[in-house]
N, C-alpha and C positions, 0 to 999 in steps of 0.2 A: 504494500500500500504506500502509496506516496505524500500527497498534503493534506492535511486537515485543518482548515479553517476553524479558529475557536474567535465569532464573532458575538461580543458582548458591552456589559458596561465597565463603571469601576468595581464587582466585583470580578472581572477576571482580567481587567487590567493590574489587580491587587491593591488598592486604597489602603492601608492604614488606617485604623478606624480613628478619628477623632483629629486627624491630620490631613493634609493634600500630599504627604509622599507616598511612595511604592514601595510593598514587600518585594526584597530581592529575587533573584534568582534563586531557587534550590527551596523558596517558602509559598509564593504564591502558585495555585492550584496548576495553570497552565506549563508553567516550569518542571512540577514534579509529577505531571503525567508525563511532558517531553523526554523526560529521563529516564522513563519506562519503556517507553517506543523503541524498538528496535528497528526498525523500515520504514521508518515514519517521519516526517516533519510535521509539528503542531507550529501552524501561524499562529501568533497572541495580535490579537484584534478586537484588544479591551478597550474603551474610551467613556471615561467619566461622563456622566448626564446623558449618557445614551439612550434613546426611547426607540421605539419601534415604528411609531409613523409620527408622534409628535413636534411639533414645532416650538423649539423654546427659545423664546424670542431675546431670552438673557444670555445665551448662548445656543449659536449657532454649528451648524451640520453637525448637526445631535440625530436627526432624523434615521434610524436605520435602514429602513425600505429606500433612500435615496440614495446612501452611501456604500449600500451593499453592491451594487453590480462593479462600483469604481473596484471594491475589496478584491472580488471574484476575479475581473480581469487583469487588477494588475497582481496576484496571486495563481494565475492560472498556468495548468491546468489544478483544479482540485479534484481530489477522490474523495473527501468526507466533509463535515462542520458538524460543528457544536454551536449550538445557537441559546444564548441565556439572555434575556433581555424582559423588560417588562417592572421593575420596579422605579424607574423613574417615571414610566409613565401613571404612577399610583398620587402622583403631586396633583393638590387642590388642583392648579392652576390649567388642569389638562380635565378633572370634573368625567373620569373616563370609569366606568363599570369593567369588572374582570372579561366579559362578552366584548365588548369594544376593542378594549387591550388584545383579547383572543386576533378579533382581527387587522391589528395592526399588525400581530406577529403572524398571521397568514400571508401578509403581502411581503412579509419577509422570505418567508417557506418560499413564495411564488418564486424571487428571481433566486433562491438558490436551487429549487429542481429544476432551471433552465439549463443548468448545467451538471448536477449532480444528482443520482437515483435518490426516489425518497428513502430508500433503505437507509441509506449510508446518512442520513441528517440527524442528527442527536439530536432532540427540542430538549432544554432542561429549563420546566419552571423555576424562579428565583427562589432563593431564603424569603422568610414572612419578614416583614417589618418589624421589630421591636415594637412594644405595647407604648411608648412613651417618646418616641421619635420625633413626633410633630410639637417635643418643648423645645424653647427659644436656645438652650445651650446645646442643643442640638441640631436638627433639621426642621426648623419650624416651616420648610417648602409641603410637606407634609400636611396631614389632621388625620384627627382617626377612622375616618372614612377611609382616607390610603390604608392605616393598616389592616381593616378588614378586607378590602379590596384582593391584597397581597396575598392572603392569604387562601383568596379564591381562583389565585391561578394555576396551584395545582393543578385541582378536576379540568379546569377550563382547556389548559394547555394540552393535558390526557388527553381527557374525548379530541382534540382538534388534529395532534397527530396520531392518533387508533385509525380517524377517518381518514385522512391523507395518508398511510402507509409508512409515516416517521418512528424512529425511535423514539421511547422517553425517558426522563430521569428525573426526578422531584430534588432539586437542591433543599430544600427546605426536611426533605425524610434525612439528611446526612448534617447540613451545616446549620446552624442560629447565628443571628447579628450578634457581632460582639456589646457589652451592656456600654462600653464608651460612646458608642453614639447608633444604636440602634437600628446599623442598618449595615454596616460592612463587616465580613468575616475577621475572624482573627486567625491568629498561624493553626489552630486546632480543625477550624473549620475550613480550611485550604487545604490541611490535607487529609481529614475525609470526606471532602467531593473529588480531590482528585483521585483517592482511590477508588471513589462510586464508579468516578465516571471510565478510569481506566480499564475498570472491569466490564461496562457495558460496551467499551470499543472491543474487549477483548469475544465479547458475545456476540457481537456484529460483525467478527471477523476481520477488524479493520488492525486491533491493533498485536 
């Protein structure tokens, strides 16, 4: 197997909870499945505030459904991705139901089976929000409609690739926000999604 695209936000870009920097290499999730891989190139194609069709007008080419085909092309060719996306689209200011969200992340699905089987697509719903996210020392982009929201992209994101023929993987059954700011992993929860996730590459034969 050759590339696999792991396109996401800042948890697979690695954030630091409570900070703007990156866990290194050898801590954040997509480094210690690349480590695993033996045939394999894992692309990391994390970027902070990333949504799935949202437009945030505080920051720009956040949009995934728009930035995805640039990803793919100049990436190409790919044999697999990992796609995790969907908690920043849980911010007040997007006012989007888990059903909505679902299909922003369908329009994502759409341009990556342009080029890739849907077998080979990992869909992994995000970690739930922390209960306490949308306070001011934290993420007040937030309210607690986002964290229930969050929390309903498990099923959503299920049923969406059972129907499309995607794999899936519930980051939330493996990792919890860390309690510093309610919404990014820490080193414990990096590495067990990456071992979640390694092992469902290993199931799908990719890795």
């Amino acid at each position: 197997m050759g590339n696999i695209l792991a396109f996401g936000d800042s948890n697979t870009w690695g954030l630091i909870p409570g900070t703007k920097e990156r866990y290194p290499w050898g801590v954040r999730w997509t480094s210690l499945v690349q480590e695993k891989l033996e045939d394999a190139r894992l692309i990391e194609d994390g970027l902070c505030g990333r949504t799935t069709v949202f437009d945030d007008q505080l920051r720009p080419f956040r949009k995934g459904a728009e930035i995805l085909p640039l990803a793919i092309e100049s990436n190409y060719p790919l044999d697999a991705a990992i796609i995790m996306l969907g908690t920043n689209d849980c911010k007040k200011m997007f006012n989007a139901n888990s059903h909505t969200i679902g299909k922003g992340l369908e329009l994502c699905l759409n341009e990556l089976e342009k080029y890739i089987k849907p077998e080979n697509i990992l869909v992994v719903s995000p970690i739930s929000l922390g209960d306490e996210v949308w306070n001011p020392e934290k993420d007040p982009e937030f309210d607690e409609n986002s964290v229930e929201t969050s929390k309903k992209l498990k099923a959503e994101y299920e049923g969406i690739a059972r129907r499309r023929g995607n794999r899936f993987l519930a980051a939330s059954d493996f990792a919890s926000p860390s309690h510093v700011d309610d919404e990014h992993m820490d080193e414990k929860g990096h590495k067990s999604l990456s071992d979640a996730i390694l092992q469902k590459l290993e199931e799908m034969k990719i890795a």
